[in-house]
C-alpha angles and dihedrals in degrees: 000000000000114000109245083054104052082042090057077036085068111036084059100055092049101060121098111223097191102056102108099170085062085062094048093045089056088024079133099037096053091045089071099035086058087054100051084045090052090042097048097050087047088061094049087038081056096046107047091028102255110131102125090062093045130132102042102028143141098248087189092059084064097038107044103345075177092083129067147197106270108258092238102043080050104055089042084057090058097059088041093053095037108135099008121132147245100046078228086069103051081042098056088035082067099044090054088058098049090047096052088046080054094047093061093039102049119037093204095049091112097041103179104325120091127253114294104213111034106086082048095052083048090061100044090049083051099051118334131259137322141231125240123224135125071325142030104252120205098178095246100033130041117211136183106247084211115182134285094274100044084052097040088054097054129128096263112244107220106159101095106157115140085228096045087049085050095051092054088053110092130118132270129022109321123204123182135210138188126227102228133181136142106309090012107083129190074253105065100005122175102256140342134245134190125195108202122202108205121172087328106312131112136229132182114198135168129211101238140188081273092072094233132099109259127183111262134187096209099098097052085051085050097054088045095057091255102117128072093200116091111241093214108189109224135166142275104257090049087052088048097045087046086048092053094050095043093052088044090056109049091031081058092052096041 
């Protein structure tokens, strides 16, 4: 048993799959997961022609179809994916095995895309599968599966820390903004701000040094004219790439 493949072996095994309060609780977090997963086996669909069998598909077979899971890495997944559904999910959950057991025997085997199946291994360990119908439904979370050129085309999603994951899971419709000024860009802002709707109520946090969302007044003040600092909305995947950087930095001083 090589070793990448008995270490995706294991992550598999211990997922539950039946946790759905897991699901809900990242409901957020494993929605974009799933999109930088469809996006990144777009990419590799575009590159080796294989766009009719995107999004679920062994990337390996494309890639070096010579090699193939270890025998006994394979049997043990079986016991592992027995019972799981869709039939798209067992399928990708063994793809992700024989690429991993690619990945160690062959150096080039990523070229210059990134990685296919971790984001996706990332959302299972967070929740468990999906089920796919007019949507992909994450039990928690309802996506559009789009084509292979709307996904292809997405704003990559990089920032792939369990913490920072964690940070971007809360309740309600979440909105972000960035607090902007001069030297201090959307880019790179001075701080960031959400502001969560949850059964009709509010709340304003902030993300502080503490590395926790705490409530914060500033966004009413700013909506009252009382703040010279620019509240700039943004997306998810720029909070969450402002959320990264923040944590590495004062994780790195502590």
């Amino acid at each position: 048993m090589t070793d990448s493949a008995h270490t995706t072996l294991e992550r598999l095994r211990a997922i539950d799959w039946s946790d759905d309060s897991a699901s809900f609780d990242h409901a957020n977090s494993r929605a974009l997961l799933m999109r930088e997963y469809l996006r990144r086996s777009a990419l590799w669909a575009r590159a080796y022609g294989a766009e009719r069998s995107w999004p679920f598909f062994d990337v390996a077979e494309h890639v070096g179809a010579e090699l193939q899971t270890p025998p006994d890495v394979a049997a043990e997944a079986e016991d592992v994916l027995a019972g799981l559904a869709p039939t798209s999910l067992k399928r990708t959950c063994r793809a992700a095995l024989r690429w991993a057991a690619l990945c160690e025997a062959r150096d080039d085997a990523l070229a210059d895309l990134p990685d296919p199946y971790e984001p996706l291994l990332l959302m299972l360990e967070r929740g468990g599968g999906y089920f796919l119908l007019e949507y992909l439904d994450l039990n928690g979370a309802m996506i559009r599966l789009g084509d292979v050129e709307s996904n292809a085309s997405a704003t990559p999603f990089l920032t792939l820390a369990p913490a920072t994951l964690d940070a971007l899971d809360a309740e309600g419709e979440i909105t972000y903004y960035a607090k902007v000024s001069e030297g201090s860009p959307r880019h790179k802002p001075r701080g960031i701000v959400r502001r969560r709707i949850d059964e009709g109520q509010t709340y304003d946090e902030a993300l502080t040094r503490h590395l926790r969302w705490e409530s914060t007044e500033c966004l009413k003040l700013y909506d009252l004219g009382h703040s010279e600092v620019d509240h700039v909305k943004i997306t998810e995947i720029e909070a969450a790439a402002f959320i990264e950087s923040v944590m590495t930095k004062f994780r790195g001083s502590s």
